[in-house]
PAMAR-44683 format. One record per atom (N, C-alpha, C, CB): x, y, z. Coordinates in steps of 0.02 Angstrom, whole numbers, plus 50000, padded with zeros to 5 digits. Glycine has a CB too. Example, Ala and Ser with C-alpha at 12.3 -4.5 7.8 and 13.67 -1.06 7.14 Angstrom:
506604971650390/506154977550390/506604983550390/505654977650452/506424988850354/506844994750357/506455000250394/507044997050286/
//
This chain:
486555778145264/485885778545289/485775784945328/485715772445332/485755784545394/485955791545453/486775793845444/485855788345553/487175798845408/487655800945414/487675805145492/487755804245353/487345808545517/487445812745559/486865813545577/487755817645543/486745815445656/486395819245690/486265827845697/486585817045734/486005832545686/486115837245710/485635841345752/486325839645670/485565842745799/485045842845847/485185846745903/484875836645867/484835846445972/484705847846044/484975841346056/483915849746073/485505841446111/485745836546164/485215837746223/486595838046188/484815831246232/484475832746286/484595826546343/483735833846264/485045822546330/485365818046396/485755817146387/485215812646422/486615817746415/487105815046402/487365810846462/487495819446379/487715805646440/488015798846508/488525796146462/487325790846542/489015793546490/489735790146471/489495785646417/490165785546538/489055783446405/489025776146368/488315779046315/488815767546438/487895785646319/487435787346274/487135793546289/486965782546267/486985797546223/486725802746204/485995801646189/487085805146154/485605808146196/484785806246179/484845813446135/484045805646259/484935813646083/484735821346034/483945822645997/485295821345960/483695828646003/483325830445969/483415832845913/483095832945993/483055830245871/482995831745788/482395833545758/483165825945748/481985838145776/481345839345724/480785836145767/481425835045640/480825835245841/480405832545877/480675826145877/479735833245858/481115822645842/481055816445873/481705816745915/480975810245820/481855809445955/482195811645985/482825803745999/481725815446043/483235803045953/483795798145947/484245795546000/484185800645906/484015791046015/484405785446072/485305784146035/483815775146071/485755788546052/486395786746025/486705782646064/486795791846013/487145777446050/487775773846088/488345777746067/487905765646069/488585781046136/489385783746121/490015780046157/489445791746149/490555781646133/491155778246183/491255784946236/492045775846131/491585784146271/491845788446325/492325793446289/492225784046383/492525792146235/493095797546188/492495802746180/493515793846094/492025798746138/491625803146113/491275807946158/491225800046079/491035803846218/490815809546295/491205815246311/490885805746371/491775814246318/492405819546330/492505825146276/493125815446332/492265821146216/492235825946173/491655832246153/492325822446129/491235828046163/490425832746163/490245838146188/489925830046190/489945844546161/490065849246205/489365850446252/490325855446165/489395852046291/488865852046356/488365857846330/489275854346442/488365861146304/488085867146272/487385861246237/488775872146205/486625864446208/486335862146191/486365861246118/485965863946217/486635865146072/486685862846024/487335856345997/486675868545998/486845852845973/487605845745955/487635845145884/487435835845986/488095839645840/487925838045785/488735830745812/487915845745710/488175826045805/488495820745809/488655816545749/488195817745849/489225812645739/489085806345660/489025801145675/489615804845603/488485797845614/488285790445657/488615784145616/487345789045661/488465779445652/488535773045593/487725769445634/489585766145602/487425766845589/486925763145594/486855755945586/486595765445561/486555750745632/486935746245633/485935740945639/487705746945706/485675736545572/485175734945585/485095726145601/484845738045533/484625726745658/484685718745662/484135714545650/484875716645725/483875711945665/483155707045643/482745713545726/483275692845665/482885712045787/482635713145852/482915723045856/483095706145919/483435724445821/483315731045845/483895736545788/483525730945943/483695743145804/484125745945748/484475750545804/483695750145676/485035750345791/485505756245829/485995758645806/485765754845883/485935764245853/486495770545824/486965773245854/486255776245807/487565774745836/488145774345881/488475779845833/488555766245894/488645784245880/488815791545881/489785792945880/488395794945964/489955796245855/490575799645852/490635806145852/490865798145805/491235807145891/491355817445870/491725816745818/491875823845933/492275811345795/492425813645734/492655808745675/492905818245746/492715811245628/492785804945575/493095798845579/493085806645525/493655800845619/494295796245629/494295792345680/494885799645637/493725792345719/493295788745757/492925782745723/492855793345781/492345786745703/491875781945660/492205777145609/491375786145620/493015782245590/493245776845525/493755768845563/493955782945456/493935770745601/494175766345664/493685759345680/494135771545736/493185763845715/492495760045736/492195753645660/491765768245752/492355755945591/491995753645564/492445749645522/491575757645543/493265749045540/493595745445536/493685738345568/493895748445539/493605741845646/493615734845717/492955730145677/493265738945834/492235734545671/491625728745670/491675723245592/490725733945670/492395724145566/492585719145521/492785714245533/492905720245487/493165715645597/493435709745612/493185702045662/493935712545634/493085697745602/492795691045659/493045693845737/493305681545639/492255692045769/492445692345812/492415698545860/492865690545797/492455705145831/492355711045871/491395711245836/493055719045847/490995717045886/490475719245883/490395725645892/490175716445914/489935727945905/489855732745899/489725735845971/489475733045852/489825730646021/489975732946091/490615732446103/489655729546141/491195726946081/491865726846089/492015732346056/492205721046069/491975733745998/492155740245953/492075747646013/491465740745873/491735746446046/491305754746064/491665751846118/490285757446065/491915749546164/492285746746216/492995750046227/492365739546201/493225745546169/493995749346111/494255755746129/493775751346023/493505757846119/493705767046083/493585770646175/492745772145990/493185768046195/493005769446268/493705768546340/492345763246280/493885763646278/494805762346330/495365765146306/495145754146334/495425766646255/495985770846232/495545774046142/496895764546226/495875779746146/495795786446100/495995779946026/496545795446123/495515785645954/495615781245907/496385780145865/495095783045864/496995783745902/497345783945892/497795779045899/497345787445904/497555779145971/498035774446022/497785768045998/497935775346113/497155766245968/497065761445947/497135758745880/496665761045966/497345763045826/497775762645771/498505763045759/497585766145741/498795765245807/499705764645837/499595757145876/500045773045913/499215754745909/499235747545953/499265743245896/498535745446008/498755743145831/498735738745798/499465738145734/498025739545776/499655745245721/500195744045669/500855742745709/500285750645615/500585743145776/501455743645808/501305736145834/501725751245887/500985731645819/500725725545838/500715724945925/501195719845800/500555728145980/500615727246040/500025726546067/500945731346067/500095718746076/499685716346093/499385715046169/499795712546065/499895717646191/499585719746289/499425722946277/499895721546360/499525729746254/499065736846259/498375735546237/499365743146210/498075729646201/497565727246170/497295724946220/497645723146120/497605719246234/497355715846294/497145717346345/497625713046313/497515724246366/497135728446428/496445729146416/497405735846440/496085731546367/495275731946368/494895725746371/495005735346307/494445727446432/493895724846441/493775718446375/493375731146444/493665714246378/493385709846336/493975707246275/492725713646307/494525710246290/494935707946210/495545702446261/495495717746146/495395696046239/495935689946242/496595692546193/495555681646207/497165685646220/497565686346174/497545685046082/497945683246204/497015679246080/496685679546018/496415684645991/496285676146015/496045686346023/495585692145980/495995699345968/494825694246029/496475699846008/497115704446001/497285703045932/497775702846054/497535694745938/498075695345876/497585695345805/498685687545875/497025693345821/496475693145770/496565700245742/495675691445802/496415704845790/496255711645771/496945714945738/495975715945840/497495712645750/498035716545728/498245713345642/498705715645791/498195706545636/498245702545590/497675705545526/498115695245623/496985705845540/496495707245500/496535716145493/495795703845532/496735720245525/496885726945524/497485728545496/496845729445583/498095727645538/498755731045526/499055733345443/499255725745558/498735729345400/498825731045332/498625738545318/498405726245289/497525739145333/497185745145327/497575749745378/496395744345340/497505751245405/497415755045465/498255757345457/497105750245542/498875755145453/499725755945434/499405761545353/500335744645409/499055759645317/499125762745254/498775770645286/498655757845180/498275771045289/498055776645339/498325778745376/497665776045370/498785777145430/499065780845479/499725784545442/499255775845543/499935781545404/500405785045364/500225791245320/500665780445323/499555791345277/499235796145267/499395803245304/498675793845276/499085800245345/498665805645398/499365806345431/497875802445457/499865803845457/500585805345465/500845811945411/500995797945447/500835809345356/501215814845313/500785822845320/501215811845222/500175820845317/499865828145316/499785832045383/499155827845287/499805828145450/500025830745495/500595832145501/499895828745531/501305830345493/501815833645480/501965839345465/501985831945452/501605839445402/501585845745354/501425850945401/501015845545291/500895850645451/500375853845487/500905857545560/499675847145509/501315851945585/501435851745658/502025847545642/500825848645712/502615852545604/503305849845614/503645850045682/503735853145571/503545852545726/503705853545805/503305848745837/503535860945836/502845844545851/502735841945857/502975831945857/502475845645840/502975832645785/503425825145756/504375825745773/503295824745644/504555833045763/505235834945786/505305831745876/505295844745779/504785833945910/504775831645993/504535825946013/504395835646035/504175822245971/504125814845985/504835810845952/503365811745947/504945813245907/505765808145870/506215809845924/506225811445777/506105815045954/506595818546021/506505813146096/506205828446046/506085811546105/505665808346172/505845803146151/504845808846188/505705797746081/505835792446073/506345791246070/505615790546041/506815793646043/507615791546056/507875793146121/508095795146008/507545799146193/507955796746229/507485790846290/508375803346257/507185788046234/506965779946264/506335779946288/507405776946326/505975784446294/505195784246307/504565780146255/505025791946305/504065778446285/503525774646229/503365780146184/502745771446263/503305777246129/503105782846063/502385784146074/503195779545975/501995777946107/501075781046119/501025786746175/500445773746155/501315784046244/501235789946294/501495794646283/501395789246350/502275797746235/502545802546229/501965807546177/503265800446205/501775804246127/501285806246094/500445809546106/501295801546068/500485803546177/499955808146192/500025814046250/499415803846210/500615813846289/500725820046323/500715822746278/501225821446363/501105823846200/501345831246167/500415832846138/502165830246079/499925829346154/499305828746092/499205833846163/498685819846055/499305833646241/498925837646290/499225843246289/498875835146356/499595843846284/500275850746313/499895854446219/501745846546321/499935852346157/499695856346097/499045859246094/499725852446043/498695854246155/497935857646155/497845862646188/497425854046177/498365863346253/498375871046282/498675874346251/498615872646342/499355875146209/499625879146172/499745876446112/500105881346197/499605877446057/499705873346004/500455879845965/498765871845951/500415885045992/501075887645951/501815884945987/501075897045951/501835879946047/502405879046072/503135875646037/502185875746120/503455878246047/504015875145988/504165867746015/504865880145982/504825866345985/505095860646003/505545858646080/505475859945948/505865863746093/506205863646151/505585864046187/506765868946162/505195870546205/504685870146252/504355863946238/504245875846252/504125862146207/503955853946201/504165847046227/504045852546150/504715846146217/505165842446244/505085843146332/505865844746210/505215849246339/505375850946417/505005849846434/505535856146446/504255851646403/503545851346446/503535845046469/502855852746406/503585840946399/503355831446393/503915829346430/503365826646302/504335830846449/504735827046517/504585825946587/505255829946530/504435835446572/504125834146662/503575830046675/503835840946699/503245827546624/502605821346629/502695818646612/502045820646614/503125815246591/503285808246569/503685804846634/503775808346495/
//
């Protein structure tokens, strides 16, 4: 229906965007990933999923695919919505929330706002199939991409650290330097871990 926004950002807040498009002017729902992600500058181009009900139509915004493809996985599952979904992504990155579900850990689930131990195991049970076939995907071709990278997390994880937090220190330390090798890697992700 609406693939994307592309427009003037003319309000931004943790939980929604207001963009201009051609004079009109689109009420978005974002997660907090997506806030952090957005750039403050006036030009935006957001992606949507559109979501219609009898009482109202809404639109809920992503910076990036792997977001929205996340997002439009959770609102399958009995039971999640499209506020638990946007909740999800608002409590941990769409990553962390596709490693929670294939690595079945179900506290790390449970920590967000609104998800029981049911609706945990709901979500990992009705997901872990999709979401394991995809992450593996997107595994191999990042590899390909950032062999220093996967080299310093297999490094962190064997000497006994969580594979999510080690992963996401090395995702911070690559965004300031993305040419850092493996040793500098390692070393960095220690001193923060």
């Amino acid at each position: 229906m609406i693939e994307y926004l592309n427009g003037r950002l003319i309000e931004k807040t943790p939980s929604y965007v207001v963009i201009e498009c051609n004079g009109i002017g689109y009420y978005v729902n974002i997660s907090l990933h997506s806030y952090s992600q957005l750039p403050s500058s006036e030009a935006c181009k957001i992606l949507t999923h559109v979501q219609i009900k009898e009482d109202a139509h809404n639109l809920f915004g992503f910076c990036t695919t792997d977001e929205r493809n996340v997002f439009r996985q959770l609102i399958t599952v009995s039971g999640i919505g499209t506020a638990t979904a946007q909740m999800m992504l608002s409590s941990l990155s769409p990553n962390e929330v596709r490693s929670a579900i294939v690595n079945e850990d179900v506290n790390l689930l449970k920590s967000i706002k609104g998800i029981g131990a049911k609706t945990a195991q709901r979500v990992i049970l009705d997901l872990k199939d999709k979401l394991g076939k995809e992450e593996s995907v997107s595994e191999i071709s990042f590899t390909a991409h950032n062999t220093a990278k996967s080299k310093s997390l297999s490094a962190l994880v064997a000497l006994g650290f969580d594979r999510i937090q080690a992963n996401k220190v090395l995702d911070t330390l690559l965004l300031k330097d993305e040419k850092l090798g493996v040793e500098e890697l390692v070393k960095s992700a220690l001193k923060k871990l």
